[in-house]
Backbone as a printed PyTorch tensor [residue, N CA C, xyz], in Angstrom:
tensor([[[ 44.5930,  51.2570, -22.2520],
         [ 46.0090,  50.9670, -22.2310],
         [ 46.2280,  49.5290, -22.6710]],

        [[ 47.4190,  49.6080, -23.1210],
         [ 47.5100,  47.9210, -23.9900],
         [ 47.5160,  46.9940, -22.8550]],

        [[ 48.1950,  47.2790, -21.7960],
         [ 48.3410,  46.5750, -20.5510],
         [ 47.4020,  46.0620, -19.9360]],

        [[ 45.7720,  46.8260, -20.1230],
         [ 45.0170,  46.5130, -19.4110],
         [ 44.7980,  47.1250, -18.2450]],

        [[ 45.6770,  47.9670, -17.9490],
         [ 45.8710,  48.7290, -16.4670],
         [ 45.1780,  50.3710, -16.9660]],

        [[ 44.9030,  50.3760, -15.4900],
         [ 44.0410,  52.4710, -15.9770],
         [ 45.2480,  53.1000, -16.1760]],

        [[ 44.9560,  53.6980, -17.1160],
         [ 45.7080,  54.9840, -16.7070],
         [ 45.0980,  56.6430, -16.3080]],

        [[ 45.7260,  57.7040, -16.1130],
         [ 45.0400,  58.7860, -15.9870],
         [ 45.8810,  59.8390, -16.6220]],

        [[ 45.1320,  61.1780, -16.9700],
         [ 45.7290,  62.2310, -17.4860],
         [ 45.3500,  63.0450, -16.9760]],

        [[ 46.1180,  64.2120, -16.8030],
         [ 46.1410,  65.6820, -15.7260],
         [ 46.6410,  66.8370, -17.2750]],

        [[ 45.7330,  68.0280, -17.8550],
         [ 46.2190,  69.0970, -18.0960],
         [ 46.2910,  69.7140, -16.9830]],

        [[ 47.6930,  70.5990, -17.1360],
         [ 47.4710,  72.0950, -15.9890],
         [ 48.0830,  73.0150, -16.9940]],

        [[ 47.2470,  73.7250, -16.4380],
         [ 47.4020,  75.6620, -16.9500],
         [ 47.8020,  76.2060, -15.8680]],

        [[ 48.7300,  77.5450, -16.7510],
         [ 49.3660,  78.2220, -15.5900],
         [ 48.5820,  79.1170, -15.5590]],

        [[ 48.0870,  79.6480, -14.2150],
         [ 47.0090,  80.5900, -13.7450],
         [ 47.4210,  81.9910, -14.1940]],

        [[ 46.2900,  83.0160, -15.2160],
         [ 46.4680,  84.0880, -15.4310],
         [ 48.1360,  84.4160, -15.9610]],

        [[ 48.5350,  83.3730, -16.6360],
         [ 49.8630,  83.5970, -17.6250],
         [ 49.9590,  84.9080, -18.2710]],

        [[ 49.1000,  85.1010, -19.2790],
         [ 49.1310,  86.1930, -19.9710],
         [ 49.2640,  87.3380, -19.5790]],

        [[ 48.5600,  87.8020, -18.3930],
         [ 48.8370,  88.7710, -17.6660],
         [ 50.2760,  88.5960, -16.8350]],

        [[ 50.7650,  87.7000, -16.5350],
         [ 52.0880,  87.4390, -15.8220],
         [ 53.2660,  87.4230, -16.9100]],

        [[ 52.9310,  87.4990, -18.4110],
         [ 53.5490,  87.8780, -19.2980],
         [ 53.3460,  89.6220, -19.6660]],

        [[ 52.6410,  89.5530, -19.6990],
         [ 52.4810,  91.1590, -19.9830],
         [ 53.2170,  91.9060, -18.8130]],

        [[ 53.1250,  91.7180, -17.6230],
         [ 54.0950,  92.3180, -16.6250],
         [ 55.3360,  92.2910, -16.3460]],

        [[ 55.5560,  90.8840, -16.6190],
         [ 57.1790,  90.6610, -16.1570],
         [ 58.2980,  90.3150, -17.9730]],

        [[ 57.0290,  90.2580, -19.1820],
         [ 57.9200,  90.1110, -19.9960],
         [ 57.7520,  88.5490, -20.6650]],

        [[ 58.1520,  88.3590, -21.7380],
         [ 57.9560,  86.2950, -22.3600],
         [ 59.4160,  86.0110, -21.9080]],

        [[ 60.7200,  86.7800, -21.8270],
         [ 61.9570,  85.9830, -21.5680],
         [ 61.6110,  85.5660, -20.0630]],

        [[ 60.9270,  86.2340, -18.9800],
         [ 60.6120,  85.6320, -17.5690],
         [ 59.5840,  84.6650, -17.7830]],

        [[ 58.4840,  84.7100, -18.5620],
         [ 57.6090,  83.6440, -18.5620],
         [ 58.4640,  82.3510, -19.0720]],

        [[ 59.2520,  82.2320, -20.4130],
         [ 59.4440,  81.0460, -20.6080],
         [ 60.5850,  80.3530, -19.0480]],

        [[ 61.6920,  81.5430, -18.4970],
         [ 62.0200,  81.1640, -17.4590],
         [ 60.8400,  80.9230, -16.6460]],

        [[ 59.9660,  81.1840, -16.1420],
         [ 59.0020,  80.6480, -14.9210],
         [ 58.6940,  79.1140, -16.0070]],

        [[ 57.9810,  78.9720, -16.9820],
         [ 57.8580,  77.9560, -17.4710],
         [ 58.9900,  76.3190, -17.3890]],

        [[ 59.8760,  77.0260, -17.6810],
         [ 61.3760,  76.0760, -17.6770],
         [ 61.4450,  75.2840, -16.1530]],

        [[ 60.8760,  76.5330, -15.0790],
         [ 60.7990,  75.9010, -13.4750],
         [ 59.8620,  75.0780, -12.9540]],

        [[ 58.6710,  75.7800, -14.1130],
         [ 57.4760,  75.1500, -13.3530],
         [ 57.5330,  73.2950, -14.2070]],

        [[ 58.0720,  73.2630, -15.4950],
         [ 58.3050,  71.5680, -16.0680],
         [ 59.5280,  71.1800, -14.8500]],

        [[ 60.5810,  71.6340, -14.1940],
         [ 61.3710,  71.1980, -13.5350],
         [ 60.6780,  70.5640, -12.6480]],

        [[ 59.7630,  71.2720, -11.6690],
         [ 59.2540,  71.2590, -10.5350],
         [ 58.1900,  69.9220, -10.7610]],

        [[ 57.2630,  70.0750, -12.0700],
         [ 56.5670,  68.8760, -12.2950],
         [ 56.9610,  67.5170, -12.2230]],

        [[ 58.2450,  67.5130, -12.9910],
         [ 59.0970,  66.4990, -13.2980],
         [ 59.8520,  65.5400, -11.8520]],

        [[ 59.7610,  66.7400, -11.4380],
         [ 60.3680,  66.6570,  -9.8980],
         [ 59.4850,  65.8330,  -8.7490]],

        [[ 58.5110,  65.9190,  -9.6080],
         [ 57.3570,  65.6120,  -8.2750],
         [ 56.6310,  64.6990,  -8.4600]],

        [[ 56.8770,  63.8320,  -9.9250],
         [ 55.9680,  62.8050,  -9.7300],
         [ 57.1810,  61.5670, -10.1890]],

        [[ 56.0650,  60.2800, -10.1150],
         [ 57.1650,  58.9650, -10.3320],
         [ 58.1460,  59.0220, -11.5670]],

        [[ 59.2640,  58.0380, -11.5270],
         [ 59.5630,  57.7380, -13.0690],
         [ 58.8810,  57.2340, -14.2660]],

        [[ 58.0720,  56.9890, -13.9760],
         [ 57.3600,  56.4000, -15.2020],
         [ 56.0310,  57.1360, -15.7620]],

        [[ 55.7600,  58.2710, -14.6510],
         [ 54.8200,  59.0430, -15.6220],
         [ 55.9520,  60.3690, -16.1490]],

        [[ 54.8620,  60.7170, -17.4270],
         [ 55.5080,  61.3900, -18.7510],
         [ 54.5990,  62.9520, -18.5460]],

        [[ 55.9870,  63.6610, -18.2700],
         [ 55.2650,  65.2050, -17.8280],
         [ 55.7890,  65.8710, -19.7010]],

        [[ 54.9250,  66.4410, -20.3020],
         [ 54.9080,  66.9740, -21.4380],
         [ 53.9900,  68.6450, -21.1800]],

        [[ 55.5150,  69.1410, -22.2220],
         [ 54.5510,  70.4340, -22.7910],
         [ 53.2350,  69.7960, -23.2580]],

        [[ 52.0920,  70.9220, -23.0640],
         [ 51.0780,  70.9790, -24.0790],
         [ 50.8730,  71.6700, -25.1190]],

        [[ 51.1230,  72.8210, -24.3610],
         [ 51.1400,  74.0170, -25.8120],
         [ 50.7780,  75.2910, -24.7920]],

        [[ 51.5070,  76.3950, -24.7140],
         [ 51.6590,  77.7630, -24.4490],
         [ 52.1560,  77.5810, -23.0420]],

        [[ 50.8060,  77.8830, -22.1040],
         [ 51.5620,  77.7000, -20.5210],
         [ 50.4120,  76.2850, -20.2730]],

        [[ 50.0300,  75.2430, -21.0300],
         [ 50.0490,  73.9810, -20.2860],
         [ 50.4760,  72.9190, -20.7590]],

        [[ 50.5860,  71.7780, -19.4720],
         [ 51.7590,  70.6890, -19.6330],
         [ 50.4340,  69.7180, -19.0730]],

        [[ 50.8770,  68.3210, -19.9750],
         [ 50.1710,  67.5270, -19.8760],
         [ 50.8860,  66.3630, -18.9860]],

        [[ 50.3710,  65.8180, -18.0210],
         [ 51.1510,  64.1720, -17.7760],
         [ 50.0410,  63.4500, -17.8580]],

        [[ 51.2420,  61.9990, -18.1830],
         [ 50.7060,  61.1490, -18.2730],
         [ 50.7950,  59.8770, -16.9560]],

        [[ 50.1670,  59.4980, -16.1930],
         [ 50.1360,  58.6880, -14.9820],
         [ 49.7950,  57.5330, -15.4890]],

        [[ 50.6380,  56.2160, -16.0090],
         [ 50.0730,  54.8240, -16.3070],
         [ 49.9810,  54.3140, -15.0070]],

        [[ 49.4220,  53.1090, -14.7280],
         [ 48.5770,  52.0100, -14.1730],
         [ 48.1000,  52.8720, -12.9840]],

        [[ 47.5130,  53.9000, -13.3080],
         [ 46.8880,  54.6930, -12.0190],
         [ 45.5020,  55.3250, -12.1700]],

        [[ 45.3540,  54.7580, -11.2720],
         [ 43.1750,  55.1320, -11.3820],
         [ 43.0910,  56.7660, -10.8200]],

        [[ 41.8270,  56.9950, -11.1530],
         [ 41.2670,  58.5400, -10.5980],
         [ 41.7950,  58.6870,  -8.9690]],

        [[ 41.4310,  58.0830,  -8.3560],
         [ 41.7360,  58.7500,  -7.0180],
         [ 43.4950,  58.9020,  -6.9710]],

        [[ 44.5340,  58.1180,  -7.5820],
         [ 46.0820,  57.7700,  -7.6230],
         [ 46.1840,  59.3580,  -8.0530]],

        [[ 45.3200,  59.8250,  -9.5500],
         [ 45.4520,  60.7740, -10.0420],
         [ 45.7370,  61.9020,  -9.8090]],

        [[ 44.7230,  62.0450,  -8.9380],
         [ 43.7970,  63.4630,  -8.2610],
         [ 44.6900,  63.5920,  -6.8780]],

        [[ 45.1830,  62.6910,  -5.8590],
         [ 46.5570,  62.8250,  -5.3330],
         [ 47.7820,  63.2810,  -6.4440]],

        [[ 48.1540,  62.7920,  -7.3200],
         [ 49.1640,  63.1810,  -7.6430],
         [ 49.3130,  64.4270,  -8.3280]],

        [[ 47.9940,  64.9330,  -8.8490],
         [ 47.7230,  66.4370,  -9.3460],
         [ 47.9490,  67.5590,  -8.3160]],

        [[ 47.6340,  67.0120,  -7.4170],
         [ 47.3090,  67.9160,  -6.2530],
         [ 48.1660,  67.8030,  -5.5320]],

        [[ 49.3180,  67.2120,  -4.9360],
         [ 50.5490,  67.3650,  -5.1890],
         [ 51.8350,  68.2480,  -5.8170]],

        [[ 51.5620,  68.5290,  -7.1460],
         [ 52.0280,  69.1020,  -7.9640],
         [ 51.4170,  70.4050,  -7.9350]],

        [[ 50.3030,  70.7500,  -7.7770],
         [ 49.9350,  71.9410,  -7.9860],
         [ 50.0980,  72.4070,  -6.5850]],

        [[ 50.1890,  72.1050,  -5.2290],
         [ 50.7840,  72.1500,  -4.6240],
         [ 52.2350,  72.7850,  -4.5570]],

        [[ 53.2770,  72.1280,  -5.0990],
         [ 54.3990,  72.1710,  -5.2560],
         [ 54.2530,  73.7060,  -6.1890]],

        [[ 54.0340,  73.9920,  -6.9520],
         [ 54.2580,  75.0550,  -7.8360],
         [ 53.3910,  76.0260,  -6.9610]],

        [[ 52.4960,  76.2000,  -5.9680],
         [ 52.2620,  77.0620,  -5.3420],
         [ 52.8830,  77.7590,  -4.5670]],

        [[ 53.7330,  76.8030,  -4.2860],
         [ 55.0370,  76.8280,  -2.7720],
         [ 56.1570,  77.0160,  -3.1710]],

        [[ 56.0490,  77.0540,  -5.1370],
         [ 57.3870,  76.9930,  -5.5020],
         [ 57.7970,  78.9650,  -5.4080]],

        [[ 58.9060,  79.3490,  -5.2980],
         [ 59.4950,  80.4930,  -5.8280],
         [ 60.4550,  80.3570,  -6.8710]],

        [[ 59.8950,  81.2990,  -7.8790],
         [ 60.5720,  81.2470,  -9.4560],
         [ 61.3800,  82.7440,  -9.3290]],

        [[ 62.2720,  82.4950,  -9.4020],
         [ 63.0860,  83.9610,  -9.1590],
         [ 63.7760,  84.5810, -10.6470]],

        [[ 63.7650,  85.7690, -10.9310],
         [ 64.0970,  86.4340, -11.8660],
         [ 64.2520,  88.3410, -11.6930]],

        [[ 65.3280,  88.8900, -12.0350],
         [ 65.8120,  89.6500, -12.3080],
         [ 66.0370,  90.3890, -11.1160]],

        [[ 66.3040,  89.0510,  -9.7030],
         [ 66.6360,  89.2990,  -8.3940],
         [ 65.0860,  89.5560,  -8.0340]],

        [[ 63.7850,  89.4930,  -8.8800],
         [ 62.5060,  89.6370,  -8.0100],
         [ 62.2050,  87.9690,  -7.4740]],

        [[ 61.1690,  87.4970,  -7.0360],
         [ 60.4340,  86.2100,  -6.2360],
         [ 59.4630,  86.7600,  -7.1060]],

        [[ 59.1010,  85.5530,  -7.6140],
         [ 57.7370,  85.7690,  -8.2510],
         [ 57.1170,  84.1300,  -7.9790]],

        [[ 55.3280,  84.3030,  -8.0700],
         [ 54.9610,  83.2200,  -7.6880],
         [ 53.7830,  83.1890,  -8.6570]],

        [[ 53.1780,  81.7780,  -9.1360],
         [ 52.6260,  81.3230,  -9.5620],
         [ 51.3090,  80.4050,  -9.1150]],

        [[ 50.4680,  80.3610,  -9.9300],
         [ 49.5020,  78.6890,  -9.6340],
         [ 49.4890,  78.3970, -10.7510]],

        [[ 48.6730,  76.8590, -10.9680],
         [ 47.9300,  76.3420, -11.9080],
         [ 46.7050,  75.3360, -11.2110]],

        [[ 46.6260,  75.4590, -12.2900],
         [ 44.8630,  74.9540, -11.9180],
         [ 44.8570,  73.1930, -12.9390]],

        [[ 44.6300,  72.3170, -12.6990],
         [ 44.5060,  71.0170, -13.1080],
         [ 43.2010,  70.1730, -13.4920]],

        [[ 42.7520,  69.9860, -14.5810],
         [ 41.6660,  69.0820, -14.9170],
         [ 42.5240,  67.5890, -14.9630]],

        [[ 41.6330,  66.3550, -14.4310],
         [ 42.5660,  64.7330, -14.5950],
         [ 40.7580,  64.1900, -15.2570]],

        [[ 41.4130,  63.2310, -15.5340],
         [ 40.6690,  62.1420, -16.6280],
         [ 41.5770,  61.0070, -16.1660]],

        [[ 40.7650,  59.6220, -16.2200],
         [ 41.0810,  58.5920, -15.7130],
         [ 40.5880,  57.4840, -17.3980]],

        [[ 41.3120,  56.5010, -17.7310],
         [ 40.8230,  55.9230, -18.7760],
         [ 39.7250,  55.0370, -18.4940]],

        [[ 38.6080,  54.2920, -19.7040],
         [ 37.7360,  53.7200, -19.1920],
         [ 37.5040,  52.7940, -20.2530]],

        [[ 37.6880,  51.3130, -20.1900],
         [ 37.2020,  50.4990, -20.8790],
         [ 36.1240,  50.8910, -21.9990]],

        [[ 36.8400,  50.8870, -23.3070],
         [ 35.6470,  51.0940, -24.3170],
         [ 36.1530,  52.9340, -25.1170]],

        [[ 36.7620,  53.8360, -24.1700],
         [ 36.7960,  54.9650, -24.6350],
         [ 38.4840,  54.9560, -24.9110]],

        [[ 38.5530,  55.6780, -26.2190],
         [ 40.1090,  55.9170, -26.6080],
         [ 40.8570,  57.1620, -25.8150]],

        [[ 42.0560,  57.1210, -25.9940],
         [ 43.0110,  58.3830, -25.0090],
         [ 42.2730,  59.4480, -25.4260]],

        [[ 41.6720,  59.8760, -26.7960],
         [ 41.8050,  61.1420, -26.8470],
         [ 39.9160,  61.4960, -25.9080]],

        [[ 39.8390,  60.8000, -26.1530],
         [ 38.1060,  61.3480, -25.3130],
         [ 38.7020,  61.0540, -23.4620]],

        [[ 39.6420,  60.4560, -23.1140],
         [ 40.2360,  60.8000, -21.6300],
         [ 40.4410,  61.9480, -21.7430]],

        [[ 41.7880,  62.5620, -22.6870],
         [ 42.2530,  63.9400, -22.7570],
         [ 40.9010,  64.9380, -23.1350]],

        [[ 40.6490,  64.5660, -23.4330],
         [ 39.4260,  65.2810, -23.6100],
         [ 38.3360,  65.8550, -22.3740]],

        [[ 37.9430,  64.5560, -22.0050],
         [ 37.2840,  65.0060, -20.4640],
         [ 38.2090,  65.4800, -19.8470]],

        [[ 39.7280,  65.7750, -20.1840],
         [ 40.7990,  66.5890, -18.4910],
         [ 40.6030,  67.6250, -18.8640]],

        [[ 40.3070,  68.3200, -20.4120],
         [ 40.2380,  69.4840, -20.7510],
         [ 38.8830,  69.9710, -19.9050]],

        [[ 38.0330,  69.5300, -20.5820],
         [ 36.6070,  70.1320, -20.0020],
         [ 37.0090,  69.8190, -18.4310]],

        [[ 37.3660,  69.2410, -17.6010],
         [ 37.6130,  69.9010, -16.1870],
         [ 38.7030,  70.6600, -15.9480]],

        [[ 40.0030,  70.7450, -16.9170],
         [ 40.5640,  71.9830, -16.6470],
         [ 39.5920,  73.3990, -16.7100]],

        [[ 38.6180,  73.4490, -17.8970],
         [ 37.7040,  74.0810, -17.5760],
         [ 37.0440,  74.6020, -16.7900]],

        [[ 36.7040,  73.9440, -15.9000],
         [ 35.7980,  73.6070, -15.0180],
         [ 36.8610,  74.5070, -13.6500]],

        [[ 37.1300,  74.2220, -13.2920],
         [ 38.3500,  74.3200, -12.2820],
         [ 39.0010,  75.7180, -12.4270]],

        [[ 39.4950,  76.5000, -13.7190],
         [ 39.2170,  77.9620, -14.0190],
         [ 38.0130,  78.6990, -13.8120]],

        [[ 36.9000,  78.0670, -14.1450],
         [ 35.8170,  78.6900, -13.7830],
         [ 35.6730,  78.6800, -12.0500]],

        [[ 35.8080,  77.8330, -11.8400],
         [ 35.6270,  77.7990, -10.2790],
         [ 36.7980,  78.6860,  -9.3840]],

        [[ 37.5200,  79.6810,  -9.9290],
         [ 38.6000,  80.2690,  -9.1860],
         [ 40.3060,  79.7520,  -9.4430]],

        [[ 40.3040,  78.8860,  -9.9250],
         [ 41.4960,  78.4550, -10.2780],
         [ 42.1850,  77.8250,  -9.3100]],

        [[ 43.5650,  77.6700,  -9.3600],
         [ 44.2880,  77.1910,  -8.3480],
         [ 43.8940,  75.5610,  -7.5670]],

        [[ 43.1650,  74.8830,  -8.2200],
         [ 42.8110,  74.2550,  -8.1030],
         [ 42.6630,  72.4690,  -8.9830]],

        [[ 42.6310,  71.5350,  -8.1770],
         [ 42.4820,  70.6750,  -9.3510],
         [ 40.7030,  69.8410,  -8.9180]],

        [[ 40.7060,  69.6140, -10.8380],
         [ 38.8520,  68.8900, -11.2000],
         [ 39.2970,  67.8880, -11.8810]],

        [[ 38.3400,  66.6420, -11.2130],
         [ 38.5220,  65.4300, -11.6240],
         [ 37.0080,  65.5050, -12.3190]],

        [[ 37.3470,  64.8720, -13.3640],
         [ 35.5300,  64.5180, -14.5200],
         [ 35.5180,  63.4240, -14.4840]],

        [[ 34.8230,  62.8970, -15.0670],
         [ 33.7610,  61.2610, -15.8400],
         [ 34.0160,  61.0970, -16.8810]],

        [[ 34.5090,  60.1920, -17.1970],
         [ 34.9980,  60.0130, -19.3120],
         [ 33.4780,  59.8810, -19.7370]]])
């Protein structure tokens, strides 16, 4: 970071999407989607940057915050979307996601951070999901 300060990055995936599309439909998924960026947005500071990633995951970004700041604030959030109810066509429907974080490290650029959050989003699907994995740049 130009600042000099850590920062950290969190992908989350939404748990078993595809199949939660195939059942309820893509006009309910992008609605569950629309709730679950609300709910993100909702839940962490002003100054970190909750972004689509691409399909069902959203990336944030946490400046001047180290791994452990991280891994609280992931877990938090995935939290929150566990507990959240996304309602549609008068049903309750419920969700997880599962979270890989990466912390920055003197010497390595953003994209090898984002990089290690992927390989522990990885990691963290394999292990059952619903869950968040912190890696090592």
């Amino acid at each position: 970071a130009r600042s000099g300060l850590p920062y950290s990055v969190a992908i989350f995936d939404v748990d078993h999407f595809k199949r939660f599309n195939d059942v309820y439909g893509h006009e309910c998924g992008d609605v569950v989607l629309r709730g679950i960026s609300d709910a993100m947005v909702d839940s962490v500071r002003e100054t970190d940057v909750v972004s689509r990633w691409g399909g069902e995951e959203f990336l944030v970004l946490f400046p001047g915050t180290g791994m452990t700041g991280a891994i609280e604030a992931a877990e938090k959030i995935r939290a929150r979307i566990e507990g959240e109810n996304f309602m549609y066509g008068g049903e309750t429907l419920k969700v997880t996601i599962t979270a890989g974080v990466s912390t920055s490290v003197e010497g390595h650029d953003a994209d090898s951070c984002v990089r290690q959050a992927d390989m522990s989003l990885l990691s963290g699907k394999a292990k059952g999901r619903n869950v968040v994995i912190a890696g090592k740049p």
